[in-house]
N, C-alpha and C positions, 0 to 999 in steps of 0.2 A: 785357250779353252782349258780347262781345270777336269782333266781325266778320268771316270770313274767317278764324278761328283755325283751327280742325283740319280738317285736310286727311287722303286717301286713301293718297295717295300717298307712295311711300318716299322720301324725301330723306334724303341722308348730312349726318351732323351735325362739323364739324372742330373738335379743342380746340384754343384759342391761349391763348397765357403774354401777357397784355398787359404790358407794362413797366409800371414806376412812374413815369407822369408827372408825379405830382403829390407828388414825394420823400416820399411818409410810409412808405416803407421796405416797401411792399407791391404785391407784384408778386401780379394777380389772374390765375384761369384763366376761360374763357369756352368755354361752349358755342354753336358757330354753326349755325343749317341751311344748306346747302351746296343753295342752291335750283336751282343748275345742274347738280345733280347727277340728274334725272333724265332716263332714254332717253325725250324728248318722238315718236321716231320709233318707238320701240316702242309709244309706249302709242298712238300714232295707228295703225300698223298692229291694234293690238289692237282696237279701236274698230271699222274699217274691215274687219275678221274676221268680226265678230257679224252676223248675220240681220239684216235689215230689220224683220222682226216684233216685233223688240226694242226697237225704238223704236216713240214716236209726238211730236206738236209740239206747243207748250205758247206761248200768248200773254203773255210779262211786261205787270203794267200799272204805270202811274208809281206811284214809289215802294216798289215790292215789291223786297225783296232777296233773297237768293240762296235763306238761312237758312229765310223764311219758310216759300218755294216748296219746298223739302225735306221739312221738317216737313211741310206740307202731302198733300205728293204720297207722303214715303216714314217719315213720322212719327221723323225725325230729322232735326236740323236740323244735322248734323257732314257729312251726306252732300252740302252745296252744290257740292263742287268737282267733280261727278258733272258736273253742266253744263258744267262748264268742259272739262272732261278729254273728254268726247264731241261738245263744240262747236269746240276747239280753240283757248278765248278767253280772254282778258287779264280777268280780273274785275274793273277796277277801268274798264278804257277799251272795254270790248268788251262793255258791255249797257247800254238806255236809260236815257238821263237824265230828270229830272224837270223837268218845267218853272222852277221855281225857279232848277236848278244849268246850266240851259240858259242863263238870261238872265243868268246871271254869268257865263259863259264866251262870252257875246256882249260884252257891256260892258268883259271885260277884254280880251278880242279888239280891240275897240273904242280901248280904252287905249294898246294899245302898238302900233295902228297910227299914234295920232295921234304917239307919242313919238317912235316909231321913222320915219317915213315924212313925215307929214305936219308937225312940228314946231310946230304953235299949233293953238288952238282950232279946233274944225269949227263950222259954222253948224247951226242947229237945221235944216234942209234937206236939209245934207248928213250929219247924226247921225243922222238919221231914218231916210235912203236908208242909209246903210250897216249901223244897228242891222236892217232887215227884212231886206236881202241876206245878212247872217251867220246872222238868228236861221233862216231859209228851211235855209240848207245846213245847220247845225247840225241842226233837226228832221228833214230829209231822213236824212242820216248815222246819227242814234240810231233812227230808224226800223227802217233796217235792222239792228237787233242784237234789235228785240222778238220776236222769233218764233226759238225756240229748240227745239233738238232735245233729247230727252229719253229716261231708259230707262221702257218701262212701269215700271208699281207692280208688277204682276204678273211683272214679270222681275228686279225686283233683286236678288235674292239670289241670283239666277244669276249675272246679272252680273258683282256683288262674287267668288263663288265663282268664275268664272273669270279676274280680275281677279289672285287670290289665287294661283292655281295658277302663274299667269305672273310673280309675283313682282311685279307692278306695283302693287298697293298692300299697305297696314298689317297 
């Protein structure tokens, strides 16, 4: 399954004539999504419209992805970007990480402080002290992304139908 592929939301598509870079006399067309093409202030005011009742909160746990938690909650897994569009969030940087991709974005953390800053090795003392100081703020940070706002199961099709009518999504 292809991650984050379909989305709600209307995005305008642009063709471009790419040249022939590579001289074989063929000049190809391209279809782009034009991802800055949607009213991010309309669909937040849409959001910010809707009753309270319409929602409720929802605890991601590690390793659950967007798709799952769809399926799950609205028995399609196409409807992921529901969270994002009613959380107001970056789906790739704006919900918890798993411990695994946690201690890799310490350690690389780690990397280019020494590269960048410190310039030679650090002492197993000082790798220690800085690998728990980072890995601390890093879980801190992703903490706050676990608990996410959500539309009832019992409301989506409201939802979507008024979602529809405002032209804000597919």
């Amino acid at each position: 399954m292809a991650y984050l592929k379909n989305t709600l939301q209307n995005y305008s598509r642009m063709e471009r004539l790419m040249p022939d870079v590579e001289n074989a006399g063929v000049h190809e067309h391209y279809s782009i999504t034009d991802y800055t093409s949607v009213d991010h202030a309309k669909v937040r005011q849409f959001v910010d419209s809707l009753p309270i009742t319409m929602f409720d909160w929802y605890q991601l746990q590690n390793n659950t992805n967007l798709e799952k938690v769809a399926l799950d909650l609205y028995g399609n897994a196409d409807y992921w970007d529901i969270f994002v569009i009613v959380n107001h969030r970056n789906p790739l940087f704006e919900f918890p990480y798993d411990y695994d991709t946690l201690t890799s974005m310490v350690e690389a953390k780690i990397q280019d402080y020494i590269n960048d800053v410190y310039g030679s090795d650090l002492s197993n003392e000082a790798y220690n002290s800085l690998y728990e100081n980072y890995k601390n703020k890093m879980v801190e940070e992703a903490e706050q992304w676990r608990v996410i706002k959500i539309v009832k199961p019992s409301k989506i099709y409201e939802f979507l139908q008024r979602g529809y009518e405002q032209g804000l999504f597919l």
